[in-house]
N, C-alpha and C positions, 0 to 999 in steps of 0.2 A: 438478892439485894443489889448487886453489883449492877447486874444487866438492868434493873429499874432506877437507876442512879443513871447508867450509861444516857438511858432513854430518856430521861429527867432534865440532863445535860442536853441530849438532842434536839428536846422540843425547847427548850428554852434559847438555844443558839438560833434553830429559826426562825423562833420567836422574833428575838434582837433583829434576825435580819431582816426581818419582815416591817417590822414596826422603826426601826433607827436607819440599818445600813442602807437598806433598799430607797425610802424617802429622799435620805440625804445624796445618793447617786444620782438620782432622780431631779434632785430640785441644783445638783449641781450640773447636770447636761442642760436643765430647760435654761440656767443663768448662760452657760457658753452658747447656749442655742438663741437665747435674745439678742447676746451679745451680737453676732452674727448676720442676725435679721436686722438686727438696726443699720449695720452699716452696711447690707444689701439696699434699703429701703435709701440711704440715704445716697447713696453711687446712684440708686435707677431715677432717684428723683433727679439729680447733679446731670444724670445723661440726659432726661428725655427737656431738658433746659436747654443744653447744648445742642441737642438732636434739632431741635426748634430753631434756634440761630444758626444750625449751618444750613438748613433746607431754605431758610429764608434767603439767607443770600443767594442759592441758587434756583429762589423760585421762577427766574428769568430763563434757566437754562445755562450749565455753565459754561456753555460755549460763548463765548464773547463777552467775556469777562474781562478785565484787566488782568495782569501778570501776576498784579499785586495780589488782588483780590483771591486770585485760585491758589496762591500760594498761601495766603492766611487760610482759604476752607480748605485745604489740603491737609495743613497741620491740624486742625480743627478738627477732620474728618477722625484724623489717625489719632488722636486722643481720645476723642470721642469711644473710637473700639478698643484704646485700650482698656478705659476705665469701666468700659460696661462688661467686659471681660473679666477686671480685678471685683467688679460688684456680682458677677458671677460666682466667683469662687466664696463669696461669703455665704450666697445661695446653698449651695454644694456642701459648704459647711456645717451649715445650718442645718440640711438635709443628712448628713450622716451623724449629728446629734441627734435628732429626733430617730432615727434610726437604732443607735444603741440605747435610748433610752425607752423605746418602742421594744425592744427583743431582751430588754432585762426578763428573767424567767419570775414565775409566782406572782404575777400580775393578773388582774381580771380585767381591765380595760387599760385601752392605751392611755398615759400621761395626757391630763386636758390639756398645756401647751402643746401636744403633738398635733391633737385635735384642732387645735383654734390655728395654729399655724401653718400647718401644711398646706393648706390651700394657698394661701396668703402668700407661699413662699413660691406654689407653682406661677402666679401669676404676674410674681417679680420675674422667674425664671424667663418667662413666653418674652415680656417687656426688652428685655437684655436679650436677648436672643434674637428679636426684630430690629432693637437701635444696632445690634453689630450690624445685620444686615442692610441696614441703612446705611450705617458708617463707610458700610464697604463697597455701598453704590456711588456714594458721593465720593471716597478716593477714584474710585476706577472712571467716573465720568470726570473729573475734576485732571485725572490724569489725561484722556483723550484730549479734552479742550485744550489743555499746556501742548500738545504735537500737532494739534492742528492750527494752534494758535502761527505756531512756529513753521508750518505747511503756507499758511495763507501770508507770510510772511517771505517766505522762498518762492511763492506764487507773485509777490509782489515785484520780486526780484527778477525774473523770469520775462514778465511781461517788459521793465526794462532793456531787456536785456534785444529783446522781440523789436524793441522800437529803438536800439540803437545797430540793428540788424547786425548784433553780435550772435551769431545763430552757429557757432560750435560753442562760445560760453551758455547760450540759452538750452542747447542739446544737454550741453552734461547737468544743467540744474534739472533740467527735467526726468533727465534719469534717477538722479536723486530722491526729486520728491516722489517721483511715480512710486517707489520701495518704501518711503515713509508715510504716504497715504494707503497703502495698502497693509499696512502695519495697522494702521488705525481703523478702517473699515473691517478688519478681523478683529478689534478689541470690542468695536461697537455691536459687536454679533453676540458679543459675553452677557448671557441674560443675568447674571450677576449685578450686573452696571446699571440694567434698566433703563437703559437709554430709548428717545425715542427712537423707532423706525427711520422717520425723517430727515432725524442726522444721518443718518446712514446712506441715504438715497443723494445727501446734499455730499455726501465725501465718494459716492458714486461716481458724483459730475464733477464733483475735483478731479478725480482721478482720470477722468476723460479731458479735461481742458489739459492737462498735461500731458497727456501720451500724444492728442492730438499738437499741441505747440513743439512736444518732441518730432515727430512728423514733419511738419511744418517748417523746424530747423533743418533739419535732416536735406530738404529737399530744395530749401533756399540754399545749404549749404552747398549741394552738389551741383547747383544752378540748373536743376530741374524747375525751369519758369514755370508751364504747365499746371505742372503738381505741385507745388510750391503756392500758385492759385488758389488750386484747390483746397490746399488743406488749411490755407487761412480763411476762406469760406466754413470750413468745418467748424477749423477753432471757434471763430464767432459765435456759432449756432452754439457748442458746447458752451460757449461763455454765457451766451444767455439763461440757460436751460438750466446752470451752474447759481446763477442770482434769482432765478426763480426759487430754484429749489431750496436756498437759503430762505428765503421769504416766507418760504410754505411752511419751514421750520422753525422759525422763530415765533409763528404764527398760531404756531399747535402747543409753545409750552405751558400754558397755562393749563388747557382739558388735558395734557399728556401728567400733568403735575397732580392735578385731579385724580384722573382715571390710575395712577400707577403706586406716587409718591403718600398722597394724603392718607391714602387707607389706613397704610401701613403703621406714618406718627399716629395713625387716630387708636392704633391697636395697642405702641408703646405704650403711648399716656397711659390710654382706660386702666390698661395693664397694672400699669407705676401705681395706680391711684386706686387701683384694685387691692392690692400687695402692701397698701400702705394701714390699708383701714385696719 
């Protein structure tokens, strides 16, 4: 009598758990699991808005920008990744509700919110996942252009310097920028950045217009006429070759913007609006 009372007791606690505790576990992950999705869904909508306004302002290239300007998409940039970050973790959240409410035991199928949302969730995930990597294109190009802003600025300086034939002040500027342009053609190499090629080739012949005007100093300084000649013929050539290759690149942002940048918002959005439905 005892052990069929025990048993009696047994099946009926299962019972309960089966039909009261388990439901209510159940419908209390999928409410924190909404909860979650909702404010993933609304971070990735909030980023790929901002994703959109900061590419636009750099749909020129954010090389020759104003000061101003890369200084607002800078900040822009960097909130941008943070908050697709913080709409990450709602994800992630989300994701380990369905999870515990997925691996409750005595279940025969998974909870339909795990069903209906998990997809929904992977598709925020990809979205936030592509705007950081955007966000992080536009800081790290947004950063180049501020040094070489500030390069073509010491270049300006330089070339004074050339035509008031102050050529040991014109020497040491050039040593200068020669180590700050060469800083910048190593960050432009960061396929992170996405930059195009082109700037790269256009901070090649910076780098050459300066070693050669360093030269140039060097040789007017020791009043080597000759070579001093010479290497202002060179400079020249480098200066030309310096404004073409600017030309060539200002020239290519649009297919570079095209070919590199669009794909990418086109995969956030779809993403966002995938995740949303």
């Amino acid at each position: 009598m005892f052990v069929v009372l025990v048993l009696a007791l047994a099946v009926g606690s299962f019972g309960a758990f089966l039909e009261l505790f388990l439901p209510q576990q159940v419908a209390a992950l999928a409410k924190r699991e909404g909860s979650e999705m909702q404010l993933a869904r609304n971070g990735a909508t909030d980023v790929n808005t901002s994703l959109k306004t900061l590419w636009s302002d750099l749909s020129r290239g954010a090389i020759g920008l104003s000061n101003d300007q890369l200084s607002s998409d800078q900040a822009l940039a960097k909130q941008v990744a943070v908050n697709a970050s913080t709409a990450l973790t709602h994800v992630q959240a989300a994701q380990a509700y369905m999870a515990q409410a997925d691996g409750m035991p005595f279940q025969f199928h998974s909870p339909s919110f795990v069903v209906t949302d998990r997809p929904a969730l992977g598709h925020l995930q990809t979205s936030l996942n592509t705007a950081i990597r955007l966000a992080n294109a536009a800081s790290l190009q947004v950063a180049i252009a501020q040094a070489m802003d500030q390069n073509t600025q010491g270049l300006a300086s330089l070339n004074g310097s050339l035509a008031r034939n102050d050529w040991a002040g014109g020497a040491k500027i050039a040593a200068t920028l020669a180590s700050s342009v060469k800083l910048q053609q190593n960050s432009s190499q960061n396929p992170d950045a996405s930059l195009d090629p082109l700037w790269g080739k256009w901070m090649d012949a910076m780098s050459s217009v300066v070693i050669d005007a360093q030269q140039y100093c060097l040789a007017a300084y020791q009043g080597q006429g000759p070579l001093a000649q010479q290497d202002a013929s060179i400079l020249a050539t480098a200066r030309s070759q310096m404004g073409a290759a600017l030309s060539t690149a200002q020239a290519d942002v649009s297919a570079w913007q095209a070919k590199t940048i669009q794909p990418l918002l086109d995969v956030a959005s779809r993403e966002a609006s995938a995740g949303g439905s």
